[in-house]
N, C-alpha and C positions, 0 to 999 in steps of 0.2 A: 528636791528629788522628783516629785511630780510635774514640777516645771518643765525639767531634763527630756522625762520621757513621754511630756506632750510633745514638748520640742522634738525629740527624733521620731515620732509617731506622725507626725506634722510633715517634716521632713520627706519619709517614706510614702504618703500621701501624695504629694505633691509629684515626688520623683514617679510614683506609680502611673498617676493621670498624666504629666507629659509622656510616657511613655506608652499608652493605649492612645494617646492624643495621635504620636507621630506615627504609630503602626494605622489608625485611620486616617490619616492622611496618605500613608502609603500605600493601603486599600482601594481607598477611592481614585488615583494617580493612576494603579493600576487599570482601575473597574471604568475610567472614564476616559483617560487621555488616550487618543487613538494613537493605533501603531501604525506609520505611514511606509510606503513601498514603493517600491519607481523599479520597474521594468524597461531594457532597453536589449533589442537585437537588430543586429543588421548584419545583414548577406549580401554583399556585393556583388555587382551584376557581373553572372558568369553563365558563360557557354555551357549546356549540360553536356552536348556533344563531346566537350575536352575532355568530361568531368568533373565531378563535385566535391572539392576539397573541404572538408567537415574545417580545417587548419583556419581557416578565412572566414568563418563563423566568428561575429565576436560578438556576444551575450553578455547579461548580467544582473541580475535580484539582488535589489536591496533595502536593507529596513533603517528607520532609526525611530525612536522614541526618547519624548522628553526632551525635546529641542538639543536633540544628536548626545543626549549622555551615552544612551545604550545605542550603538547601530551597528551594524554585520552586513553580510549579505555571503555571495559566492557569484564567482563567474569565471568565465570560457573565453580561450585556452587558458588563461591568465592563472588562474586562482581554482582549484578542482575542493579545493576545503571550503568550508561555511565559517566563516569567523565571523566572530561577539567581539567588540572591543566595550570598554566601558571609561569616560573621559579622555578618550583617547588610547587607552591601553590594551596590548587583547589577551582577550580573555580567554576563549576557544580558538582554533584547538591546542591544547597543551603541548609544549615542546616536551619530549620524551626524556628521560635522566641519561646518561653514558651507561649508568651500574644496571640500570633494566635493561639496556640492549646486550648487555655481556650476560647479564641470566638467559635473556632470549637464548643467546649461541649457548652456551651450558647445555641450558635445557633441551635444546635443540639435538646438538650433539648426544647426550645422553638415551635421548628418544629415539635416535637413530641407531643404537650398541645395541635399546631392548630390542627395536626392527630386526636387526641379523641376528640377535639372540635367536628369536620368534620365528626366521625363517630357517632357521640351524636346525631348531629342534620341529617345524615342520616337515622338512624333509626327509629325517629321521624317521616321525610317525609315518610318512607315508611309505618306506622306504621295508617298515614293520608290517604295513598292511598286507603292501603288495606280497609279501614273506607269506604271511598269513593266508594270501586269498590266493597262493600257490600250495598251500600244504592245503587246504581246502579242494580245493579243485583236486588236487591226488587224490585226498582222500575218497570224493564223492564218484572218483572214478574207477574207485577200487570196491566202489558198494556194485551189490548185486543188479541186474536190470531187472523193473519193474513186473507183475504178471499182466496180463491182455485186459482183465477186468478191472485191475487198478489205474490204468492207461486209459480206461473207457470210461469210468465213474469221472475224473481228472477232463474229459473233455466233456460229458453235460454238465457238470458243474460249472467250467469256465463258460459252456452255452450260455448256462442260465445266469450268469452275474453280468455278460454282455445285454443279454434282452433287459434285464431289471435297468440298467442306467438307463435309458430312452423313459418308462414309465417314472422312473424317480423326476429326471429332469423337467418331464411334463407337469409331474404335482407340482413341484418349484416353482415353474412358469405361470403358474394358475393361481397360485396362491401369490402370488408376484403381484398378478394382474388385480385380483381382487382387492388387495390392498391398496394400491394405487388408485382403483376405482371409487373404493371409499372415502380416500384423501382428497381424490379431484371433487367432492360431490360435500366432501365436509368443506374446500377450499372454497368450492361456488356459493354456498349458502350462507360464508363469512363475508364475502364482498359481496352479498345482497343486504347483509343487515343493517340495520340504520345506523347501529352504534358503528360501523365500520366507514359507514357513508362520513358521518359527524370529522373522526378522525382524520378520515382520509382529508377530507375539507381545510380540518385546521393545519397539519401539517405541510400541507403543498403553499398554504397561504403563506405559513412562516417562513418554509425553505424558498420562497418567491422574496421576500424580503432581507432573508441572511443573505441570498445570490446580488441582489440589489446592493448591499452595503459591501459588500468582498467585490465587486467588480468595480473597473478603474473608474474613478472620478475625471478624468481625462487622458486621452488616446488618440494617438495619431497613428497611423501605418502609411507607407509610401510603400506601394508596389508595383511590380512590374513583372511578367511572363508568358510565355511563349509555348507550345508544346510540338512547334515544326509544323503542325500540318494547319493551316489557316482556318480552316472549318470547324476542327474541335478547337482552338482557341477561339472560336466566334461564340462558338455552343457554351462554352465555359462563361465567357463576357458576360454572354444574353442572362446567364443562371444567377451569376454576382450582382447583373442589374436590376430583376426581378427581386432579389430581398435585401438589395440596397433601402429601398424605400421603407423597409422596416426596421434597420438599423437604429442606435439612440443615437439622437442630436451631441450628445459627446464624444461619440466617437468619430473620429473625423478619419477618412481612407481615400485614401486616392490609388486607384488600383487601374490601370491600364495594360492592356495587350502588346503584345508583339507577332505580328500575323507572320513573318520572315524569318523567327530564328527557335531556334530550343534550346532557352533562356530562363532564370529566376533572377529577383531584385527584390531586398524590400527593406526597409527602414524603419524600425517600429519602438514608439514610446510609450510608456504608461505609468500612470498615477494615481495612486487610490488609496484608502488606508481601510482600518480595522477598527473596529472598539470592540476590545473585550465584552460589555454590559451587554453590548446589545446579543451578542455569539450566545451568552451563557441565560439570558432571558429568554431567548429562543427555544432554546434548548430545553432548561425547565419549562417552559410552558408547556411542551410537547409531551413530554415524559410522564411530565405529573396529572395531565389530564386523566379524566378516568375512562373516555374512550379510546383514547389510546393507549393507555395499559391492562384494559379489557381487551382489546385485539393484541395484543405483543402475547395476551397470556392465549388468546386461543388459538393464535399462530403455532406457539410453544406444543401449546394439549399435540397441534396437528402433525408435527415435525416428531414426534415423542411416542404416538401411539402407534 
C-alpha cells in the first residue's frame, strides 16, 4: 500500500514539473521570441488636380510570431477587420451566431415600442404643462397689480444682484490666478530639482532605445511629387535634402520631384520586429526607479492641490 501511494505521489510529481516545465517554456517563447511586422503602402502615381481617390490606396500591417503559428494583420480596401489566425485558422474576429442577430432585431424592435411609448407619454406631459402654465398665467392675471413701493424695492434689489456678479466674477478670477501662480512656481522648482533632472535622464534614455527597437529594421520608400508651382517643390526638395544626411543607413528613400505637375507617388516597405522582454524591462526600470516615482508622486501632489 505504501508502495501504491509513493507510486501515485511520484506520478503527480512528475506530472506537476512537466507542467511548470512547459508553462516556462511558454514564458520565456513569449518574453523572448520577437513579434515580427512588415508594413507595405503604395499610392499610385496620380494627378491631384483630377483628384485623390482614397479607393487606390492599397495598404497593409502585418504580424506573425513563432515561425507564422500566430499571424494577423488588417489592411485597405481589402480587409477593414484585424484578424489572428493561429496555424492557419482564424481566430479573430468571430463570425456572429444567426440566434444573436434575431435577439439584435427583437431587441431592437422592442426598444423602438419603449421609444413611442416615451414620446406618447412625452407629449402628454407637455401637453399637461402647457394646461398648467395657462391656468397660471389666468390666474396671475387675475391677482391685484403691485403698489409703487413694492415695484421700487423689486428694481434696487434686481440693481444690486446685477452690480454683485462683476465683483463675484473678479474674486473667481483672482483666486483663479493665484492658484495657477502657485502651480506654475510649484512646476518650475520640480524641473529644477535634481531628483527630477536624474529622472528625466533615465527615461528619455530608455524611451531612445524602445524607439530604436519598435522602428523598422529595414525600409525602403520610393517617392515622387509635385505641388504645381516649381519653386515650392524646389523649397520642399532643398528641406528633404538637408536632413537627408541625417537619415539611418537602413532606411533607404528615394524621393524625387516633379517641377511640372501636381502629383503624389510612393512605394513604401518596412520590416522590423518586437520583443516583448525588452518593452517590459523598459518599462519596469522606469517605473520602479525611485526618481521617478518621486516625481510621478510630486506631479500628482501638483495636479491635486
Amino acid at each position: 500500500m505504501l508502495a501504491g501511494l509513493l507510486t501515485v505521489l511520484k506520478i503527480i510529481g512528475i506530472t506537476l514539473l512537466i507542467i511548470l516545465a512547459v508553462l516556462l517554456v511558454l514564458l520565456l517563447l513569449v518574453l523572448f521570441v520577437p513579434i515580427f511586422y512588415r508594413i507595405d503602402a503604395h499610392v499610385p502615381e496620380t494627378d491631384l488636380d483630377e483628384g485623390f481617390d482614397v479607393q487606390k490606396v492599397d495598404a497593409a500591417v502585418k504580424f506573425s510570431w513563432l515561425l507564422f503559428v500566430i499571424r494577423g494583420g488588417i489592411s485597405f480596401p481589402k480587409e477593414h477587420e484585424f484578424t489572428v489566425r493561429v496555424f492557419g485558422l482564424k481566430v479573430l474576429p468571430k463570425k456572429e451566431k444567426p440566434s444573436k442577430e434575431v435577439k439584435d432585431k427583437e431587441s431592437a424592435d422592442k426598444k423602438a415600442e419603449k421609444q413611442e411609448e416615451a414620446e406618447a407619454k412625452q407629449t402628454e406631459t407637455v401637453t399637461d404643462a402647457q394646461a398648467e402654465t395657462q391656468d397660471g398665467v389666468s390666474e396671475e392675471s387675475k391677482e391685484e397689480p403691485k403698489d409703487f413701493i413694492d415695484v421700487l424695492w423689486d428694481i434696487i434689489e434686481t440693481v444690486s444682484n446685477i452690480l454683485k456678479i462683476p465683483l463675484n466674477v473678479f474674486e473667481k478670477i483672482a483666486y483663479t490666478i493665484s492658484r495657477v501662480c502657485d502651480k506654475i512656481d510649484m512646476i518650475k522648482s520640480t524641473l529644477e530639482n535634481e531628483i527630477f533632472q536624474r529622472a528625466f535622464s533615465l527615461v528619455k534614455r530608455k524611451l531612445i532605445r524602445l524607439i530604436r527597437m519598435i522602428l523598422p529594421d529595414k525600409c525602403r520608400i520610393d517617392a515622387m511629387f509635385g505641388l504645381g508651382d516649381p519653386a515650392l517643390t524646389a523649397e520642399l526638395y532643398a528641406a528633404y535634402a538637408a536632413v537627408r544626411a541625417f537619415m539611418p543607413r537602413k532606411l533607404k528613400v528615394n524621393f524625387g520631384p516633379d517641377f511640372d505637375r501636381k502629383m503624389v507617388y510612393t512605394d513604401t516597405h518596412m520590416k522590423g520586429h518586437i520583443t516583448l522582454f525588452t518593452a517590459l524591462y523598459i518599462a519596469a526600470s522606469c517605473y520602479f526607479n525611485k526618481d521617478v516615482r518621486k516625481t510621478i508622486r510630486r506631479f500628482k501632489k501638483i495636479i491635486n492641490s
